[in-house]
C-alpha positions as CSV (number, residue, x, y, z in Angstrom):
1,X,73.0,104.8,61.3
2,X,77.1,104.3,61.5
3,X,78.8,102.7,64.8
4,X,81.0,104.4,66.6
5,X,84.5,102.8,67.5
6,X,86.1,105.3,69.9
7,X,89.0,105.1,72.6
8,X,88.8,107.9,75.5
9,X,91.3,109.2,77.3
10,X,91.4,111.8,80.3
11,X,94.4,113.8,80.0
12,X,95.8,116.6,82.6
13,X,95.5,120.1,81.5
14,X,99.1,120.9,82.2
15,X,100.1,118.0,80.2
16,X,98.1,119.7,76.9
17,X,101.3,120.7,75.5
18,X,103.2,117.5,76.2
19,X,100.5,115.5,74.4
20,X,100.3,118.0,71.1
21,X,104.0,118.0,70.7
22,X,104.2,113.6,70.8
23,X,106.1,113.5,67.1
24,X,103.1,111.5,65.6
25,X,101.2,114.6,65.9
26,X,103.7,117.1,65.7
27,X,104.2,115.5,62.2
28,X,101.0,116.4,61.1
29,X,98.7,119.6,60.9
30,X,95.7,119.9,63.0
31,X,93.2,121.9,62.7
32,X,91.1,123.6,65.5
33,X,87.3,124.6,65.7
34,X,84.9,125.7,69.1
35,X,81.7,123.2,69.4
36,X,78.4,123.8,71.7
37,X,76.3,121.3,72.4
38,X,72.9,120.8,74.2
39,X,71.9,117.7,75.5
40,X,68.0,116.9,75.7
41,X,66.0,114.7,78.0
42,X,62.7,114.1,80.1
43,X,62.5,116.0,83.5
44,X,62.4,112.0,84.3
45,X,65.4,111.7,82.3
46,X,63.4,108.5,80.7
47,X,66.8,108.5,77.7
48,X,69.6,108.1,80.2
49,X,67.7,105.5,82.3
50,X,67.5,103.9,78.7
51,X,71.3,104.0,78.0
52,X,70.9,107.1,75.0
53,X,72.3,110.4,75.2
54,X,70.7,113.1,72.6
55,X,72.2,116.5,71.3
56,X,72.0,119.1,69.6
57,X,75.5,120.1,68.1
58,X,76.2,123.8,66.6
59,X,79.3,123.7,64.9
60,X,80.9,126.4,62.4
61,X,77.1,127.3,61.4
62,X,75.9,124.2,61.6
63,X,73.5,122.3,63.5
64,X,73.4,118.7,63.7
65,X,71.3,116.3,65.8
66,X,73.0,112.6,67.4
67,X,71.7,110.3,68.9
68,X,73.9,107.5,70.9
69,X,72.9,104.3,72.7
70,X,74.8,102.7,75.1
71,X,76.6,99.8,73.5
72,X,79.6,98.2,75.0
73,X,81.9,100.2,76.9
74,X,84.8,98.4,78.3
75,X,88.2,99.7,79.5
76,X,87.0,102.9,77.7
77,X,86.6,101.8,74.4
78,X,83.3,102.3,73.7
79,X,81.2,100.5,70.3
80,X,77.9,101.9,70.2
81,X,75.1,102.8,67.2
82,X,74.8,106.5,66.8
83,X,71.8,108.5,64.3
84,X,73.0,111.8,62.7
85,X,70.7,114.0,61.0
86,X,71.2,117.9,60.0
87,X,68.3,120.4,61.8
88,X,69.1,123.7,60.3
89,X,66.0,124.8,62.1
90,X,68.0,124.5,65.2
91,X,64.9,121.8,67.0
92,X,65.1,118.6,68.1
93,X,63.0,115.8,65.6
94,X,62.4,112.6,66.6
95,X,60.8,111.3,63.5
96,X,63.5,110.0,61.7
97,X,65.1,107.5,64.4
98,X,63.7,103.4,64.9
99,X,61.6,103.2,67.3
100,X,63.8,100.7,69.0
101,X,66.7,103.0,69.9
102,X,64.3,105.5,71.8
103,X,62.3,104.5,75.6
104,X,58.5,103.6,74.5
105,X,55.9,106.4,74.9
106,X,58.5,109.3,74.1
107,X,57.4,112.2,72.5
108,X,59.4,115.5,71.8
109,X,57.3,117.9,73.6
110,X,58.4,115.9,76.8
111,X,61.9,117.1,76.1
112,X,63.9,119.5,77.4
113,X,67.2,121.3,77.9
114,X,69.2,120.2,80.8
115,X,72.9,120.9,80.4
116,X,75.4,122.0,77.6
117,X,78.9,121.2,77.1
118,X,81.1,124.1,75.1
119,X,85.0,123.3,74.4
120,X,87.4,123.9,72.0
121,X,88.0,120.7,69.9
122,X,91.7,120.0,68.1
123,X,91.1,117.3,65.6
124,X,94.4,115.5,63.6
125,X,93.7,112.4,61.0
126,X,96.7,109.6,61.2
127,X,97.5,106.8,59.0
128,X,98.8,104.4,61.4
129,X,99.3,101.1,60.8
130,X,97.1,101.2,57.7
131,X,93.8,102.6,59.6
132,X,92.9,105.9,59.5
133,X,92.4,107.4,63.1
134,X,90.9,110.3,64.2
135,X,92.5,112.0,67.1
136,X,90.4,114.7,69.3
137,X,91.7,116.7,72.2
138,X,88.6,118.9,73.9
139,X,88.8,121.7,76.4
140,X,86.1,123.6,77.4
141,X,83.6,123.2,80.4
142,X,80.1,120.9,81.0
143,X,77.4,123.6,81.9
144,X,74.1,122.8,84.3
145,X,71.9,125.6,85.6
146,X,74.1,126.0,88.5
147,X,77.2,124.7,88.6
148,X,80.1,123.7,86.1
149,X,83.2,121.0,85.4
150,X,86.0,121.2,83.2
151,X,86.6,118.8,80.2
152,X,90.4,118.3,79.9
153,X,89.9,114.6,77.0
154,X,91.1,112.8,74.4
155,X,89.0,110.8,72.1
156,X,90.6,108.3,69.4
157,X,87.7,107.3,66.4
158,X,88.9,104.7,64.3
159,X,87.8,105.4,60.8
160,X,88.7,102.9,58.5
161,X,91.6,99.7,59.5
162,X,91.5,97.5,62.4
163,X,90.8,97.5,66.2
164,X,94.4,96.7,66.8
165,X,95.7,100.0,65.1
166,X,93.4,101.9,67.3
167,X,94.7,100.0,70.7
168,X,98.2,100.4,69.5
169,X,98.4,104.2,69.0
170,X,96.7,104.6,72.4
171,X,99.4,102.7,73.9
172,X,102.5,104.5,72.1
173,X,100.6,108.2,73.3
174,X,100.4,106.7,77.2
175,X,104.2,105.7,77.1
176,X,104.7,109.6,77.2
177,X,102.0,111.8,77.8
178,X,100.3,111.3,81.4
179,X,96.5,110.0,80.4
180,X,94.2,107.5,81.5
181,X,91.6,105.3,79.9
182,X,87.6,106.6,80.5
183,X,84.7,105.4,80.5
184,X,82.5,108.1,81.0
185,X,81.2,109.9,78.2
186,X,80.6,113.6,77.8
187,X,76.9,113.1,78.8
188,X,77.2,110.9,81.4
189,X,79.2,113.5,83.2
190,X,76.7,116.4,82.3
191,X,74.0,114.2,84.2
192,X,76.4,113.3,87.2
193,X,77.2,117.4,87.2
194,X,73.2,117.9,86.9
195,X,72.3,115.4,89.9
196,X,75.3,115.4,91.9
197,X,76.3,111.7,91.1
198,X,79.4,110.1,93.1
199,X,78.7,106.8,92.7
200,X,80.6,104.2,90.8
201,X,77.5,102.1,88.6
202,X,79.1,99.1,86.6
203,X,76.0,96.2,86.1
204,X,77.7,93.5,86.9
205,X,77.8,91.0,84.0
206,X,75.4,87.6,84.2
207,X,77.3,84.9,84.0
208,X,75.3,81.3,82.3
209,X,76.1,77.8,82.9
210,X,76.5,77.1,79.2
211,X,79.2,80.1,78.1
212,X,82.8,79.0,78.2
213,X,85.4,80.1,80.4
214,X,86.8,82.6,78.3
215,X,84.1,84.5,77.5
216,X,83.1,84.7,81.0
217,X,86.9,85.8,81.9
218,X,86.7,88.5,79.5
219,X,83.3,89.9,81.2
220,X,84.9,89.9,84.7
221,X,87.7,91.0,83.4
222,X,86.0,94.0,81.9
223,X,83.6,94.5,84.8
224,X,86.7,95.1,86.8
225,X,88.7,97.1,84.6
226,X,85.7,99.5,84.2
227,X,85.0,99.8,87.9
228,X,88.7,100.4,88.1
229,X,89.3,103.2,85.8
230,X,85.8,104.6,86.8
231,X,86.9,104.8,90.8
232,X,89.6,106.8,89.9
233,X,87.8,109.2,87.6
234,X,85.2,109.6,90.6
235,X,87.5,110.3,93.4
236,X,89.0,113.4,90.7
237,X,85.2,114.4,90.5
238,X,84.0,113.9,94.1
239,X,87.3,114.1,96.0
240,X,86.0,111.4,98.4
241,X,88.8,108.5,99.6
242,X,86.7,105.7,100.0
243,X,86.9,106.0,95.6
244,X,90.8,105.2,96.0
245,X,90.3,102.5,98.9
246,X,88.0,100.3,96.8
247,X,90.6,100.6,93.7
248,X,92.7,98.5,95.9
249,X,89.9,96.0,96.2
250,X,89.3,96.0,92.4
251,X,93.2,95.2,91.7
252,X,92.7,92.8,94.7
253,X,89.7,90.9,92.4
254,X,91.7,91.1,89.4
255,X,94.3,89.6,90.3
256,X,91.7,86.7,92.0
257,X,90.4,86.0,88.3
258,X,93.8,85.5,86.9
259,X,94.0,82.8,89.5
260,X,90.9,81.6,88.8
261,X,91.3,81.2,85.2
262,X,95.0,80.3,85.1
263,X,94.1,77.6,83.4
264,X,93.2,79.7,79.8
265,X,96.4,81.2,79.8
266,X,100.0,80.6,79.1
267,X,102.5,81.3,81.8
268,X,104.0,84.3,80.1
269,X,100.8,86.5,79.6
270,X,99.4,85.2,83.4
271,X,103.0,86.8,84.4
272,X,103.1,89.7,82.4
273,X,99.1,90.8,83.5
274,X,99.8,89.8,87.3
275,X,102.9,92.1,86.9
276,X,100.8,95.0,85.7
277,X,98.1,94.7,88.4
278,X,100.8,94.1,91.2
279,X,102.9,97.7,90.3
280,X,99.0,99.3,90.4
281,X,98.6,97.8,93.7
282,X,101.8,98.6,95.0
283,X,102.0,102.0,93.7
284,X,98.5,103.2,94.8
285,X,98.2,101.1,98.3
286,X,100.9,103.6,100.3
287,X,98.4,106.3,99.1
288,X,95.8,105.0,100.9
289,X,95.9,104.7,104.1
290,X,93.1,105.4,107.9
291,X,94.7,108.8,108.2
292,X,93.2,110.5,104.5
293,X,89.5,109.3,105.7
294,X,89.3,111.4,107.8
295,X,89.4,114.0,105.2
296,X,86.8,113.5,103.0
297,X,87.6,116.8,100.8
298,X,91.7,117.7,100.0
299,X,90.5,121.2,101.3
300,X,89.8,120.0,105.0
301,X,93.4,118.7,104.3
302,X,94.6,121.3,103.8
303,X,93.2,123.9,105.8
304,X,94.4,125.4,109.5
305,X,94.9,122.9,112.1
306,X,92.9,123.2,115.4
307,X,94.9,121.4,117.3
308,X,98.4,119.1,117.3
309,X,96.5,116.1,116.8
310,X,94.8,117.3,114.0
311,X,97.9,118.8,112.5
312,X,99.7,115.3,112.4
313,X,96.1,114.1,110.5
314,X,96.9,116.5,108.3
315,X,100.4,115.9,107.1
316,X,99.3,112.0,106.4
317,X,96.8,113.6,104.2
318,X,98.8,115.6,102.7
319,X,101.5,113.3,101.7
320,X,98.9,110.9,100.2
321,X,97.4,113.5,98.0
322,X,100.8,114.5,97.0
323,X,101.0,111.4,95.8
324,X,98.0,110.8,94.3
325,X,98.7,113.8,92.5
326,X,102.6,112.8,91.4
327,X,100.7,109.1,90.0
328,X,98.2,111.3,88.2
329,X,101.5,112.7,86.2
330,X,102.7,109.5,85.8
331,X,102.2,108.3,82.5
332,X,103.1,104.7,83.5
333,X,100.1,104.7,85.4
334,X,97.4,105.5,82.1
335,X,99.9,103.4,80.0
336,X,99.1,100.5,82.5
337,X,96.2,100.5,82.6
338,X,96.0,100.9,78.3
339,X,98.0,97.9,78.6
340,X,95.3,95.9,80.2
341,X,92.3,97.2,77.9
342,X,94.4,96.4,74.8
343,X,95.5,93.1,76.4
344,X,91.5,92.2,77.0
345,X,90.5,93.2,73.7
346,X,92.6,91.7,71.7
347,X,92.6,88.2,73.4
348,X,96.3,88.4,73.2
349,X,96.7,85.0,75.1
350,X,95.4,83.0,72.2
351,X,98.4,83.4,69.9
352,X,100.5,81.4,72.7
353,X,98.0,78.6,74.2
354,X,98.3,75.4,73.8
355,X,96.4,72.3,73.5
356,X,95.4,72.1,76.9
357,X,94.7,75.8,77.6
358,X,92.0,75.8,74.2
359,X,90.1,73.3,76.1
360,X,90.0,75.2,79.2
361,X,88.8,78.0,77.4
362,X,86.4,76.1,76.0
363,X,85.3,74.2,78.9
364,X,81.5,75.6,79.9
365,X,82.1,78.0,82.9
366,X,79.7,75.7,85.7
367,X,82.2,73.0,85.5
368,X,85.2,75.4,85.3
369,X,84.1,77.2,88.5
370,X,82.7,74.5,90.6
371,X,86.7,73.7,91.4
372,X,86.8,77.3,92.0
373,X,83.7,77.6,94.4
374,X,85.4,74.9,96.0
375,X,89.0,75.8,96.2
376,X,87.6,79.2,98.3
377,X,85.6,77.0,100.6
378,X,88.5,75.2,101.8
379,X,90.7,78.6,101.9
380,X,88.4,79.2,104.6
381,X,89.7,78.6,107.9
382,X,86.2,79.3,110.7
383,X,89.2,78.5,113.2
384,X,91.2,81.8,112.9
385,X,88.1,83.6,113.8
386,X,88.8,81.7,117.2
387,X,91.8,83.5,117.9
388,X,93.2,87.2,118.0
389,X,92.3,90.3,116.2
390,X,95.4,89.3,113.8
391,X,94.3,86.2,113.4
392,X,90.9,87.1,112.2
393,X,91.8,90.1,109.9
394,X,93.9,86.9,108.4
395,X,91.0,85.7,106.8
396,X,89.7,88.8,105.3
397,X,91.1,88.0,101.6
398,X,89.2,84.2,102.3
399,X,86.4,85.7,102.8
400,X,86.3,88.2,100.4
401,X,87.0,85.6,97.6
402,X,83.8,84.1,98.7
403,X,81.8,87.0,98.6
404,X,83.3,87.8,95.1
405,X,82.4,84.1,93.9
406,X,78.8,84.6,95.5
407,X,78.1,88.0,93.7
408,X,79.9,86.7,90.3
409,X,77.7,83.6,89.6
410,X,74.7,84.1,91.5
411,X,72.7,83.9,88.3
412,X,74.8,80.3,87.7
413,X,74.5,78.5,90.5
414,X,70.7,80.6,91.4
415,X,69.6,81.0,95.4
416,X,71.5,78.4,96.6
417,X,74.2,81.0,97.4
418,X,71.8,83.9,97.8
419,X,72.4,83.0,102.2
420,X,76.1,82.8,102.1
421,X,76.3,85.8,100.2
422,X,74.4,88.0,102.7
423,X,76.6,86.2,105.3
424,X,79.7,86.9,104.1
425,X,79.2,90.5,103.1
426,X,78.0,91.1,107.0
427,X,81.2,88.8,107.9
428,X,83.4,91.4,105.4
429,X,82.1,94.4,106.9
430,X,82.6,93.4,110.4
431,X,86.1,92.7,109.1
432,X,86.0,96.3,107.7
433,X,85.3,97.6,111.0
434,X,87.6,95.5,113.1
435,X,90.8,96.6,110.9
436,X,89.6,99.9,111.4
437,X,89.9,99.5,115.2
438,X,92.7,97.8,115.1
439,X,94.2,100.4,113.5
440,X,92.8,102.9,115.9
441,X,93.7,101.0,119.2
442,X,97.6,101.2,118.0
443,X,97.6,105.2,117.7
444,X,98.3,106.0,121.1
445,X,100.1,109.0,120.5
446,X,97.8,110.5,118.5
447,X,94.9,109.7,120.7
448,X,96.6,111.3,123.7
449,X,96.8,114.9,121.9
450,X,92.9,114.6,121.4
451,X,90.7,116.4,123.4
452,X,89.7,114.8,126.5
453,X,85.5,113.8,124.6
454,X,87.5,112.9,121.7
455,X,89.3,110.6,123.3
456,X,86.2,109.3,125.1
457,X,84.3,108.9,121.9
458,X,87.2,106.7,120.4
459,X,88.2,104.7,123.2
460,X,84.0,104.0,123.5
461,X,84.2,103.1,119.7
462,X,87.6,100.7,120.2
463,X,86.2,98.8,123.4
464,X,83.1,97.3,121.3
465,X,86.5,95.3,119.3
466,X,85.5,92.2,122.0
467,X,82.0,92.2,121.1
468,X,82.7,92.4,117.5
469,X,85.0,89.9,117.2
470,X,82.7,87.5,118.9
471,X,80.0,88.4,116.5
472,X,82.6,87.8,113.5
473,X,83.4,84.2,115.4
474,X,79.2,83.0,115.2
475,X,79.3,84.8,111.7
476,X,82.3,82.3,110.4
477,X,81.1,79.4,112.5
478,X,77.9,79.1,110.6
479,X,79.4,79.6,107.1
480,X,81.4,76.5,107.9
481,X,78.4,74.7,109.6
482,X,77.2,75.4,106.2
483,X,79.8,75.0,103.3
484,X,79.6,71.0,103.4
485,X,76.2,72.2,101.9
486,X,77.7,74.5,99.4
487,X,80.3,72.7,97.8
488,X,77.5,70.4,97.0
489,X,75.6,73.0,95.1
């Protein structure tokens, strides 16, 4: 058994030849060899459900067996135990792996085929900053039954040397070639080809009353940076929007746990991360806008109009995934985001704390967040919801944080917050839903060039605003009825 420390990167295919001529490869010679690989499971798929991905691996005449668990996966460098064993027969053998790294009750007749992945792999070895480092760039395709995907990736195994080395070179590759941390593995993508997967699964981490504050920063911190670089990898594979509208609310909680744990870090790195996560949000938020939903594939986008009203739809549409494209080719964008995964790892805040900020980390996270659970409740105003449309989509970050508090630490502070939670998340959606008519209600123009039912069904859709809003108003007034309650918790 060996563990595997790798880095992943997706990379465009028309920026292959930018990324092979970067002078720290150009430097050195590569060499180039075809793999095929078969991945094996239950027809109950009982080894993904259990975090392992096994395969058979034909390479160059030979045929080798692996076997990977999950591990940790954060940011998309992924630390996990893998089992190697050669099978020149060509079979799958389960006899020489521990027990412990395979589901109980599995047996290899149970297994079968269920998807291949075949690519052309270009390996180079660097010394860089004394570790050895193998860098991997694989093109080729994942195979099911019936359908296919291209892989277009590059890995980065760190051999021998430190963690840091590994981080580093990733960082001086994203500052020209246009790639972007992953987190999905080869399998995981051959069984979200195989069962038509969209969805964006990160478990969310449990948080205990007795960790400190840092190590519970770092696992929010993670959780977010995963869901973040994973909503971007599923919009490329499912080409739905709503993927590219909850980035914005994953930069939006990021940037909520810097505030919440401002405390850990010095003033230099709390600017320098808030910087980062402020040009994401900028850049991406003029992507996103009402007008792409309505186009859940870029092929409706860009199809021929049936009408005015649908041609201006599509020109918004159009513009946004112009631009989604142009940030895919912008290798700020994958260096950013490599700038927050190293920055995470490598704990770079501790070289400049002080004093004061080592005993904030230190302090055990249920005394650190009550003034957080707090500070939210008083953000709160159940007034607002009083007042206009305006006024009431003015609380939707308040109420958000709340929500985010209530999912965080629900395993801290136990079913005490279990009510508010489901309050607030039918408070948030409402919100959803009165921004979107909001939104609607002020697109006059465009509503007149509908056809006359069209216009019907929207205006029918816009006049339940009044009843919604009221429901939002009983929704906030018994949160704050209650939160003299919860700030006791």
């Amino acid at each position: 058994m060996g563990q595997e420390i790798e880095l992943k990167l997706s990379i465009r295919p028309d920026s292959v030849e930018v990324f092979k001529a970067h002078p720290l490869l150009d430097s050195v010679s590569g060499q180039s060899h075809y793999l095929e690989n078969q991945y094996f499971d239950t027809p109950d798929q009982q080894l993904t459900a259990a975090g392992a991905a096994l395969r058979l691996r034909r390479d160059e005449g030979r045929c080798v067996q692996t076997l990977k668990t999950r591990g940790s996966n954060i940011g998309g460098l992924h630390q996990r135990d893998e089992w190697e064993f050669e099978r020149p027969d060509g079979r799958i053998d389960l006899s020489e792996l521990p027990a412990s790294a395979l589901p109980d009750g599995l047996t290899v007749d149970r297994l079968q085929p269920l998807f291949g992945t075949h690519f052309n792999r270009h390996r180079w070895l660097l010394d860089y900053q004394g570790a050895s480092i193998e860098v991997v760039l694989d093109e080729g395709r994942i195979l099911t039954q019936d359908t296919e995907q291209p892989i277009s990736e590059v890995e980065l195994e760190l051999k021998t040397g430190q963690l840091s080395a590994l981080l580093d070179l990733s960082l001086q590759l994203t500052e020209r070639v246009p790639m972007v941390p992953s987190d999905m593995s080869k399998a995981e993508r051959g069984y979200r080809l195989l069962d038509g997967n969209a969805s964006v699964e990160v478990p969310l981490p449990a948080i205990v009353a007795q960790q400190s504050m840092e190590s519970a920063f770092c696992a929010l911190m993670g959780y977010e940076l995963e869901r973040l670089q994973r909503q971007w990898e599923v919009f490329w594979m499912s080409q739905q929007w709503r993927h590219m509208q909850a980035m914005l609310v994953t930069l939006g909680n990021l940037q909520t746990e810097l505030e919440w744990f401002a405390d850990i870090l010095p003033d230099a790195h709390l600017e320098k991360v808030s910087a980062w996560v402020l040009w994401l949000d900028e850049t991406i938020r003029p992507l996103v806008s009402w007008w792409p939903a309505c186009f859940a594939l870029s092929q409706e986008a860009r199809s021929e109009p049936e009408n005015i009203a649908v041609s201006l739809q599509q020109a918004k549409a159009i513009r946004a995934l112009d631009g989604i494209e142009a940030l895919a080719h912008n290798p700020r964008f994958g260096n950013t985001l490599m700038s927050l995964t190293r920055w995470l790892h490598l704990r770079a805040w501790r070289h400049d704390q002080t004093d004061d900020h080592r005993r904030a980390s230190d302090e055990a996270v249920s005394d650190g967040l009550d003034r957080s659970l707090s500070s939210a409740w008083q953000a709160f105003k159940p007034d607002q919801f009083a007042g206009s449309t305006s006024h009431a989509l003015s609380q939707f970050p308040a109420v958000h944080r709340l929500l985010m508090l209530c999912q965080y630490f629900n395993t801290l502070y136990g079913a005490e917050l279990n009510h508010y939670r489901e309050e607030l998340q039918a408070l948030e959606d409402n919100l959803s839903k009165l921004s979107a008519m909001d939104v609607v209600s002020r697109l006059r123009e465009w509503l007149d060039e509908l056809p006359l039912e069209q216009q019907a069904s929207v205006y029918s859709w816009t006049r339940s605003q009044t009843v919604l809003l009221r429901d939002i108003k009983q929704l906030a007034g018994r949160l704050f009825e209650s939160r003299d309650t919860a700030l006791e918790v």
